[in-house]
N, C-alpha and C positions, 0 to 999 in steps of 0.2 A: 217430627216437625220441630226445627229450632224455636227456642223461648224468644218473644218478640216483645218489645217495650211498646206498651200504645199509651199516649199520654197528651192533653191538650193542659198547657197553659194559658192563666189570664192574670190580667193584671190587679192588681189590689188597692182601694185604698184606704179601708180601713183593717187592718188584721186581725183586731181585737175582737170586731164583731165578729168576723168568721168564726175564729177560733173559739167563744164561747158556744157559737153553732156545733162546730166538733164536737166539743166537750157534753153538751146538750144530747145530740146523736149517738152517741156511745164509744163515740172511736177515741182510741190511746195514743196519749203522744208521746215519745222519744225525744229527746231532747232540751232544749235549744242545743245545735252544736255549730263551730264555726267551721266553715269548710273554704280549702282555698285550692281554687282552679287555676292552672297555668295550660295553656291551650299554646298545640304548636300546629304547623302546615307544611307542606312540603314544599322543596327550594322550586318544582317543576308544576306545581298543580296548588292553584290557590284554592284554600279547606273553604276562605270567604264565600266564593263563587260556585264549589258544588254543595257547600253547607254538611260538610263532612266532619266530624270531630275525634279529634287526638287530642284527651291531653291527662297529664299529671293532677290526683283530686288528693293533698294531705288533709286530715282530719283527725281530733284529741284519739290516738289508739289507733292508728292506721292509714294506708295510703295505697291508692292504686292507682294502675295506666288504665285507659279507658279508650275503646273506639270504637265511633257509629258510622255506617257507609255515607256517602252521598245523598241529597236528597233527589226523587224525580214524583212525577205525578202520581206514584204507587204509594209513595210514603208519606205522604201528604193529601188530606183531604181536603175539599174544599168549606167545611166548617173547621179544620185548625185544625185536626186530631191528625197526630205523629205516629207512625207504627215503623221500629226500627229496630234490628237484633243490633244486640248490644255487647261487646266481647270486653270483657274486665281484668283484666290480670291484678292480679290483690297482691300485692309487695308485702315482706316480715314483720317491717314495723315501720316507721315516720321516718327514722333515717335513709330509707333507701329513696325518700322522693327526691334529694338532691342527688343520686343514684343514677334514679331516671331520668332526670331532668338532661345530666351530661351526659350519660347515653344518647338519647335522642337529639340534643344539639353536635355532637361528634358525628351521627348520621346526617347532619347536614339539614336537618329540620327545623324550621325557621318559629322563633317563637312570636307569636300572635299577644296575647294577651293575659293578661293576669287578676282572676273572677275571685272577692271574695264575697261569703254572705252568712248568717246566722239562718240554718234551718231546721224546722222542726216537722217532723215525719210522725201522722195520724194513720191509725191502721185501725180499722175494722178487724176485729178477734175471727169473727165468722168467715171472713175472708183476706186471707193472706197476703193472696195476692195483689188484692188491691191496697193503694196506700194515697193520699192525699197531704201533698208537701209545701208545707209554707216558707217561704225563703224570704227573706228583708237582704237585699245586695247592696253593696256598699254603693254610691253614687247613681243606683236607678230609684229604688224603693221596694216595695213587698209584692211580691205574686204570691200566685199558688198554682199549683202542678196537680193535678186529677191522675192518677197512673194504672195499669195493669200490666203486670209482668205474665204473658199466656204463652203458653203452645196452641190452644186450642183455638175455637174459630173467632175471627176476627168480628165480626159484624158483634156475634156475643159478647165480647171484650166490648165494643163500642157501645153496646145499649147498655152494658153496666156503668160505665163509663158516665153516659147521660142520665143514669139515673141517680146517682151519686151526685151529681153535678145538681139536679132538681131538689134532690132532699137537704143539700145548704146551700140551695136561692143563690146557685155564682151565675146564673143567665145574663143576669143585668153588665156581669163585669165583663170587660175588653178581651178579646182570645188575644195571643200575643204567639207569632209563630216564630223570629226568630229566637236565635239561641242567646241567652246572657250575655254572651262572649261578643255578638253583636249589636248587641243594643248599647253594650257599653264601649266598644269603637263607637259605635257611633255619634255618644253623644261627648263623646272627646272632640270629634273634629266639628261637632259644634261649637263646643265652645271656645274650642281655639279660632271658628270664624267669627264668633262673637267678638274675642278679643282681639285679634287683626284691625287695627285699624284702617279704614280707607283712606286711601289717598288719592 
């Protein structure tokens, strides 16, 4: 059974507190690192409209291409929990992201958008595979990401999930189902109808 990403997002608005809850709970952080996403879509099939993701992740030591399928009512619940196999190609070193970058534009893949954000990845020692990731992105503000990387059965992945979620009090906070890459179109072309003025 392929490795499946299951992971609900929510939005933040204090980090601080959380993260002393982490630190409280036992879980180790990694980081702060900066990470910078360039998402692209194909010239024939908008990534927007099936919520499919291609893109280039450089980061301090490393950089990879990344892509998740399409989204449909399998891969999406309706309390916000994502379950999505995940395929990663992991590049030599930082140089190759401008590598990929013109690869994939020379294939005719139209580039979307460009995601930066300072994140820091809390893991449970006892368990691996789960991780809890806080991100602060440039021009949205801080979430946090609940994750389990499984083969095994889904619904299990999902109560661990919720239960991780219970033991630091994120109920209260907003689920947030699209992708980064979205939220931050979209509040470009708010602001650009903000500033349009009417005539």
């Amino acid at each position: 059974m392929p490795l499946m990403e299951i992971e609900r997002k929510r939005k933040l608005e204090n980090r601080e507190l959380l993260e002393q809850r982490l630190e409280q709970s036992g879980f180790v952080a990694t980081g702060p690192t900066v990470e910078v996403d360039t998402y692209y879509s194909r010239p024939d099939v908008d990534f927007l409209v099936t919520v499919e993701c291609l893109r280039v992740r450089e980061r301090e030591g490393g950089c990879e291409v990344t892509y998740k399928p399409a989204s449909d009512p399998t891969t999406h619940s309706t309390t916000g929990v994502i379950a999505k196999q995940e395929t990663n190609v992991v590049l030599a070193d930082t140089a190759q992201a401008a590598h990929a970058q013109a690869l994939l534009e020379a294939l005719g893949m139209v580039r979307l958008a460009r995601v930066e954000k300072s994140r820091t990845c809390y893991r449970d020692l006892g368990q691996p595979e789960l991780s809890v990731v806080v991100d602060t992105v440039t021009g949205l503000g801080s979430f946090v990401e609940t994750e389990i990387v499984s083969a095994g059965s889904h619904e299990e992945a999902v109560r661990r999930l919720e239960e991780t979620e219970r033991l630091l009090e994120l109920g209260l906070h907003p689920v947030v189902t699209s992708p980064y890459r979205d939220l931050l179109l979209n509040a470009r072309v708010h602001e650009d109808a903000v500033r349009t003025p009417v005539r």
